[in-house]
C-alpha positions as CSV (number, residue, x, y, z in Angstrom):
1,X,0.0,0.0,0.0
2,X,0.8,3.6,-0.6
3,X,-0.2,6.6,1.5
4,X,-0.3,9.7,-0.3
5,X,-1.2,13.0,2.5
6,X,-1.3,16.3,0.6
7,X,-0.9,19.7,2.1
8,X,-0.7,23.2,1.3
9,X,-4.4,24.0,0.2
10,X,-5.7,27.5,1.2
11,X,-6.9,30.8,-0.4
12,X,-5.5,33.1,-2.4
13,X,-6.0,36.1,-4.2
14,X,-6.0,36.1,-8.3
15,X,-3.1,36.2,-9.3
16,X,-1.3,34.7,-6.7
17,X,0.6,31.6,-5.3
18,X,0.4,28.2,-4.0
19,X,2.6,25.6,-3.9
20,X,1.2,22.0,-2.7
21,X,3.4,19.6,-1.4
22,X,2.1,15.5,-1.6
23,X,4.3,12.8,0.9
24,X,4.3,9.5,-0.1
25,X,4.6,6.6,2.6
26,X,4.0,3.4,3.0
27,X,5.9,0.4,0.5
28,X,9.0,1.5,-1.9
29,X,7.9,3.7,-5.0
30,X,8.7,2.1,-8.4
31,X,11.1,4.8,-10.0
32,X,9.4,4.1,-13.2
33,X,5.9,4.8,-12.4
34,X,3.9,8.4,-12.6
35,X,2.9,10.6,-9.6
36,X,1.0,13.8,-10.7
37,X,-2.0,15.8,-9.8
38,X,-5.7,16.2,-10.5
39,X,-8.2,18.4,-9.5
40,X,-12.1,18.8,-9.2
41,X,-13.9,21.9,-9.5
42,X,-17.5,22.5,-7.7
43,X,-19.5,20.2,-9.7
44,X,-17.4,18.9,-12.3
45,X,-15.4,16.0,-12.8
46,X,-11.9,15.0,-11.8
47,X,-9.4,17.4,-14.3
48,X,-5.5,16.1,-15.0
49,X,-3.8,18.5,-14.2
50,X,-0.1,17.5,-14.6
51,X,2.4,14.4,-13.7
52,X,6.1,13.3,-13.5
53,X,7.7,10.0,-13.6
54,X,9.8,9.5,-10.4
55,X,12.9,8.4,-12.2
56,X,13.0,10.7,-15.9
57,X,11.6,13.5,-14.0
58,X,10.0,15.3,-17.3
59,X,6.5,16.8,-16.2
60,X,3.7,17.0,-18.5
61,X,0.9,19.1,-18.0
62,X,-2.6,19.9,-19.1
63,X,-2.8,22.8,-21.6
64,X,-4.9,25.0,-19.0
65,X,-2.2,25.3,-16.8
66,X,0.7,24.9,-19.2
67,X,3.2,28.0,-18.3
68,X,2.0,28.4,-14.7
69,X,2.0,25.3,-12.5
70,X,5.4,23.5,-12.3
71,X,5.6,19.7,-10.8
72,X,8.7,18.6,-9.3
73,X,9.6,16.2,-6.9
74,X,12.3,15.2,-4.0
75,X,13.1,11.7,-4.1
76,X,14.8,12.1,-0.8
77,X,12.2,12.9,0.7
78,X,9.3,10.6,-1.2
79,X,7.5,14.5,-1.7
80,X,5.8,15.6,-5.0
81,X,5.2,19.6,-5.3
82,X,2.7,21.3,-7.3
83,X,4.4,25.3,-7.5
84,X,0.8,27.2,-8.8
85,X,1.3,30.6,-10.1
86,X,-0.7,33.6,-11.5
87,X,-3.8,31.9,-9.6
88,X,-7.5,32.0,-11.5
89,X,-10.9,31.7,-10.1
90,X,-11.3,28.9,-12.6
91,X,-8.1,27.0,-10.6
92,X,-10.6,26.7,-7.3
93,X,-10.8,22.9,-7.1
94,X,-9.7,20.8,-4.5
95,X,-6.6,18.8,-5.9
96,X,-5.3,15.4,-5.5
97,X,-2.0,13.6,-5.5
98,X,-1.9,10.2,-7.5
99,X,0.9,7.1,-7.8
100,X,0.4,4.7,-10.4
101,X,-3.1,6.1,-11.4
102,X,-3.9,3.8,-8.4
103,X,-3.3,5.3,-5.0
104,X,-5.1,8.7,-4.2
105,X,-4.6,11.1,-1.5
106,X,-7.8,12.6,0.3
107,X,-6.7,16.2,-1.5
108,X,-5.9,19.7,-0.5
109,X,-8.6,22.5,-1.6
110,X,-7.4,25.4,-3.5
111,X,-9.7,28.5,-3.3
112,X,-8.9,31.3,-5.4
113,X,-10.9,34.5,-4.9
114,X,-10.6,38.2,-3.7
C-alpha cells in the first residue's frame, strides 16, 4: 500500500501563489511509475492537471495550466510539489495527489478569490 497526504491547500487572491506539497509513505515507490495531480472543480469532474515519472523526471501538463503550475519532486524525501502561479478563479478545485493512477490522497482544496 501507498499513503499519499497532501498539504498546502488555502486561499489566495487572483493572481497569486500556492505551492502543494504531496508525501508518499507506505511500500517503496517504483522509479518508473507516474505521480502527478488532478483536481475537481465544484460540480465537475476529476481534471488532470499534470504528472512526473519518479525516475526521468520530465513533467507534463494539461494545456490550462501549461506555463503556470510546475511539478517537481524530492526523491529524498518521497514528496511531489505542485508550485501554482498567477492563480485563476477557474483554478478553485480541491486537488489530489496520484501514484500509479492507483493510489489517491484525500486532496488539499485550493480556493482562489478576492
Amino acid at each position: 500500500q501507498v499513503r499519499l497526504v497532501e498539504s498546502g491547500g488555502g486561499l489566495v487572491q487572483p493572481g497569486g501563489s500556492l505551492r502543494l506539497s504531496c508525501v508518499a509513505s507506505g511500500r517503496t515507490l517504483n522509479a518508473n511509475y507516474g505521480m502527478g495531480w488532478f483536481r475537481q472543480a465544484p460540480g465537475k469532474g476529476r481534471e488532470f492537471v499534470g504528472r512526473i515519472t519518479w525516475t526521468y523526471g520530465a513533467p507534463n501538463y494539461a494545456d490550462s495550466v501549461k506555463g503556470r503550475f510546475t511539478i517537481s519532486r524530492d526523491n529524498a524525501k518521497n514528496t511531489l510539489y505542485l508550485q501554482m502561479s498567477s492563480l485563476k478563479p477557474e483554478d478553485t478545485a480541491i486537488y489530489y495527489c496520484v501514484y500509479d493512477m492507483t493510489y489517491w490522497g484525500k486532496g488539499t482544496l485550493v480556493t482562489v478569490s478576492s
